[in-house]
RODO-2510 file (C-alpha; in nm, 4 decimals, decimal comma):
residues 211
     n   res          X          Y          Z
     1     x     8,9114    15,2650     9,8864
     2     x     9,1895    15,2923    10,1271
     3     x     9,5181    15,0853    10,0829
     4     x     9,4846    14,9877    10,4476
     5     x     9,1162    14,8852    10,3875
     6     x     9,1883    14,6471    10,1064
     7     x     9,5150    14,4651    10,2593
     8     x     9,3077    14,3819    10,5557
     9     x     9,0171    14,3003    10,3463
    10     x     9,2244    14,0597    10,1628
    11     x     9,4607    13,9370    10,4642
    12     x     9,1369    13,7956    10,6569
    13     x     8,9823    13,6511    10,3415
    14     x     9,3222    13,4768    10,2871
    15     x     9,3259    13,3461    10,7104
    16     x     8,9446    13,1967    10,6496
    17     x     9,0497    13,0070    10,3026
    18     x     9,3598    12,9135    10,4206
    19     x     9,1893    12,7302    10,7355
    20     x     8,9325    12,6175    10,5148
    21     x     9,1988    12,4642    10,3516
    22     x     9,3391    12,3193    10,6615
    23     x     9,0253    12,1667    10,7905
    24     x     8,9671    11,9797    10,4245
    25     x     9,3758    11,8611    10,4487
    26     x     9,2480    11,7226    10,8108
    27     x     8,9501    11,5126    10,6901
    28     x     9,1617    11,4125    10,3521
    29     x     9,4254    11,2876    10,5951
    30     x     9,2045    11,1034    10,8298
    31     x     9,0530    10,9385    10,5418
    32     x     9,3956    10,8214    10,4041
    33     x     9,5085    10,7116    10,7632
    34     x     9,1798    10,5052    10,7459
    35     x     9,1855    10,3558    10,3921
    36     x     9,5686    10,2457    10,4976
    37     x     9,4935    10,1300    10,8094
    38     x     9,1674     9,9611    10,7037
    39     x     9,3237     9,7694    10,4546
    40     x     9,6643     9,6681    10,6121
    41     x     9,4419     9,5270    10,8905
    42     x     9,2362     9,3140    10,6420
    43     x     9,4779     9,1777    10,4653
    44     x     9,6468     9,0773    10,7485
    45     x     9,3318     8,8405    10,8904
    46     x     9,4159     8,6496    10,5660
    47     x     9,7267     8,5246    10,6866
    48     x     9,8621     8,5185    10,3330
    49     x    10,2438     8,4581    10,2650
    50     x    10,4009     8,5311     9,9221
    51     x    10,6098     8,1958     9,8317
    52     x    10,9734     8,1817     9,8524
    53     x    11,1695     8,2540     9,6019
    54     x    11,3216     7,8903     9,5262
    55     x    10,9522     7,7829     9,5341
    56     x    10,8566     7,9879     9,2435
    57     x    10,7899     7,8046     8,9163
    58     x    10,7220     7,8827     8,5311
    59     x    10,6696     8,2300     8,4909
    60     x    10,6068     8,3703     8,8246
    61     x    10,9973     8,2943     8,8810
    62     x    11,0211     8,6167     8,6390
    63     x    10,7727     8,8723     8,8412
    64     x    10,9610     9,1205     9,0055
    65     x    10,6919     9,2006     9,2862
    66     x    10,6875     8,7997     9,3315
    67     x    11,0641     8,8466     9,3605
    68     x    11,0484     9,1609     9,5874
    69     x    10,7580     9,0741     9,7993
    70     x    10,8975     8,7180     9,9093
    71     x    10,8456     8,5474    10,2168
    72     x    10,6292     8,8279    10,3126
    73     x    10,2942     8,8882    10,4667
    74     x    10,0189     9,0198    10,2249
    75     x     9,9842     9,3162    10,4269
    76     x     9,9635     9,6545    10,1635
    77     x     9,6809     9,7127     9,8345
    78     x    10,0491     9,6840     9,6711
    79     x    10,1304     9,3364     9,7573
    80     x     9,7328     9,1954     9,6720
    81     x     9,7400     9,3466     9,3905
    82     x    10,0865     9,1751     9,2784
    83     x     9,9332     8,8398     9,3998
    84     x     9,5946     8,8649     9,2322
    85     x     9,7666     8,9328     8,8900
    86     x    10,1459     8,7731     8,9198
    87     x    10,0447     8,4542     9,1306
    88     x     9,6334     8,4006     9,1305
    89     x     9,5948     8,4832     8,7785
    90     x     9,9506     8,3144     8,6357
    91     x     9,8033     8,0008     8,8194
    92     x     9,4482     8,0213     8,6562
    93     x     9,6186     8,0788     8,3450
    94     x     9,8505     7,7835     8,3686
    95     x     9,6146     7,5289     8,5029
    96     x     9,3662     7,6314     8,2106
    97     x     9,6312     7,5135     7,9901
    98     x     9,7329     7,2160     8,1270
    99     x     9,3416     7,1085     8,1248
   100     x     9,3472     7,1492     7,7471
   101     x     9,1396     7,4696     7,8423
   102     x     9,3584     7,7856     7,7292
   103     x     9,2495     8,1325     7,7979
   104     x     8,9198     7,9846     7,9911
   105     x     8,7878     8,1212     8,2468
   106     x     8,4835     8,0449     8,5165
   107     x     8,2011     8,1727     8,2870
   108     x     8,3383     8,0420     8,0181
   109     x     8,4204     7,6731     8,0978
   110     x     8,0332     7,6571     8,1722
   111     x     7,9312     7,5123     7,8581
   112     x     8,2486     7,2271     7,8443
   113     x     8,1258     7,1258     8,1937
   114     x     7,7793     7,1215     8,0723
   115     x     7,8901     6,9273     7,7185
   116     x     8,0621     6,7044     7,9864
   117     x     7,7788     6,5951     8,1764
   118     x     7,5624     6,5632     7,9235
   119     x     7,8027     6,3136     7,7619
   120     x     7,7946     6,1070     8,0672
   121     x     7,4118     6,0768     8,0466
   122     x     7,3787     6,0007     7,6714
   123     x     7,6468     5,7043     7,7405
   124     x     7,4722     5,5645     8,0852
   125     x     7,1652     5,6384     7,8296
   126     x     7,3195     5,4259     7,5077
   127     x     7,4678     5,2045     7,7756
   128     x     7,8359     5,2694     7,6980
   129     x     8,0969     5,2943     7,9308
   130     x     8,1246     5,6298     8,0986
   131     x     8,4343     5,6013     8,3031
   132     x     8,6197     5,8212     8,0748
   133     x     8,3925     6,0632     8,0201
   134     x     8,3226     6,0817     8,4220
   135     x     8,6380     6,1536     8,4396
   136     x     8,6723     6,4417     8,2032
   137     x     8,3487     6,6108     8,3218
   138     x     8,4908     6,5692     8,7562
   139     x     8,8154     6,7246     8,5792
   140     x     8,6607     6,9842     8,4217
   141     x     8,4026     7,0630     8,7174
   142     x     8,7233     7,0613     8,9511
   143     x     8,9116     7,3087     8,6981
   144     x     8,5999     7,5548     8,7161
   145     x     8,5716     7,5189     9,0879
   146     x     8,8915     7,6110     9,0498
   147     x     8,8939     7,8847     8,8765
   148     x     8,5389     8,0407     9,0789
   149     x     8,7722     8,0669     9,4176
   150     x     9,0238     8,2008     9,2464
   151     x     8,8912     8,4661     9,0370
   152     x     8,7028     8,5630     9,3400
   153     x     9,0036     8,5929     9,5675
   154     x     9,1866     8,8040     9,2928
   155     x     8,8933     9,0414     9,2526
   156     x     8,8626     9,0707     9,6211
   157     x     9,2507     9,1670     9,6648
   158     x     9,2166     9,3996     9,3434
   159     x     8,9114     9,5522     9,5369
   160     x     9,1441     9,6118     9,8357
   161     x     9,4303     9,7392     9,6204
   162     x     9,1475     9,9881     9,4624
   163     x     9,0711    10,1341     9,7906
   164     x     9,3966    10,1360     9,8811
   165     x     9,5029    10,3867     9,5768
   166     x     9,2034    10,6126     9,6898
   167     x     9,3939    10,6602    10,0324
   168     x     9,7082    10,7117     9,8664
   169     x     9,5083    10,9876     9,6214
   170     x     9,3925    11,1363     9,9235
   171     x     9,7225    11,1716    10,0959
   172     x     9,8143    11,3136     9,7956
   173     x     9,5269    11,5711     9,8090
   174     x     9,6030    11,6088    10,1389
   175     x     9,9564    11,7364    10,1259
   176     x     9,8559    11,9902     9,8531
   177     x     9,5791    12,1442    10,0885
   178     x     9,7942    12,1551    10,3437
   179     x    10,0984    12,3654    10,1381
   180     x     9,8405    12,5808     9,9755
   181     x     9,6800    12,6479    10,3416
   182     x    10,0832    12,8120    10,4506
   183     x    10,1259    12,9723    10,1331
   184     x     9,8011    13,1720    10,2337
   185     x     9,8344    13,1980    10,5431
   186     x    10,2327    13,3529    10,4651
   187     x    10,0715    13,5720    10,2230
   188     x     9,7748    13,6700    10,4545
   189     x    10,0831    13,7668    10,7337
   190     x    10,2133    13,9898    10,4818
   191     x     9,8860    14,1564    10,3761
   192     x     9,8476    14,2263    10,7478
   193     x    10,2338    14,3862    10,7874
   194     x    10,2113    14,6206    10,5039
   195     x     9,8391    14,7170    10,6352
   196     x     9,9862    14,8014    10,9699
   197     x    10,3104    14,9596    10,7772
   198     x    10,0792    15,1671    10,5200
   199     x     9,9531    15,5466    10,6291
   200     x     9,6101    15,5444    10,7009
   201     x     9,5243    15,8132    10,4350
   202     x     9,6720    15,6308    10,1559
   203     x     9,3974    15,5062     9,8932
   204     x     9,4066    15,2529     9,6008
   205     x     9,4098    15,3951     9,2531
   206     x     9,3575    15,8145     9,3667
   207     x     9,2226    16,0034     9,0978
   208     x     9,3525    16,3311     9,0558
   209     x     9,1520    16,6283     8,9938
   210     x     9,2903    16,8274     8,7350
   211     x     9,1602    17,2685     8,7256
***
């Protein structure tokens, strides 16, 4: 095969990968643009504010997104996902404790509230006061009412924090289609220049015929 053949061979193979390449860095960026977009505007609606720093107390005073991110608007899949685990889940965590509750969550306060109740009904039943126990059971039904909204609102912001990343993968993704696009391109250019540079005569790998 000719020399000349071959680089130009090669040269328009490289031109249709490399815009290939381009077009996939396109849709990889208008799907970051979207995930970024999509979520900032979300977030937004919620019209969420991290608390000051003088108002933090316990051990959120020691998060450093808390720290960093205060006074803001929840606004980024960075900042929900520092308030669904440094503020949403800190508070679950702490008013768990203070209920005598430690480490419970919404599932698994179900059978206290339950045990609750039914105390209330075998007093009224035995005729015993029950103004105690009501007021354990409310405590305990307001504790996993509690902890229902918020584990929902921190696996909603976690959700948006998880899409979030995806974007920022894609940008990634993007950026490397895009740089391997003009290093083909570059390379197809120079397959073209030493096609137009090389005589047309010239073949690849001659084999010499020997008497």
């Amino acid at each position: 095969m000719k020399r000349r053949t071959l680089d130009l061979v090669f040269s328009v193979g490289g031109v249709l990968l490399a815009v290939l390449l381009a077009i996939l860095g396109f849709v990889l960026k208008d799907n970051a643009d979207f995930a970024k977009s999509y979520v900032h505007n979300q977030l937004s609606q919620q019209d969420i504010t991290f608390t000051p720093v003088a108002g933090l107390t316990g051990d959120a005073k020691t998060s450093v997104c808390l720290n960093k991110y205060a006074e803001t608007a929840l606004d980024s899949g960075k900042k929900a996902e520092c308030y669904a685990n440094d503020y949403i889940a800190l508070h679950l965590r702490e008013g768990a404790k203070a209920a005598g509750q430690e480490g419970k969550t919404y599932a698994s306060l179900g059978p206290a509230v339950t045990a609750a109740k039914k105390a209330v009904t075998d007093a009224k039943t035995a005729g015993k006061p029950t103004d105690e126990l009501q007021k354990a059971a409310d405590s305990l039904a307001g504790l996993r009412e509690n902890a229902f909204k918020g584990e929902t609102l921190r696996g909603l912001l976690l959700t948006s924090y998880g899409f979030s990343v995806f974007g920022e993968k894609g940008g990634q993704a993007e950026m490397v289609c895009f740089g391997a696009a003009l290093v083909l391109l570059l390379a197809s250019i120079a397959g073209f220049i030493h096609a137009l540079t090389t005589p047309k005569d010239k073949v690849v790998a001659a084999v010499s015929h020997t008497a």
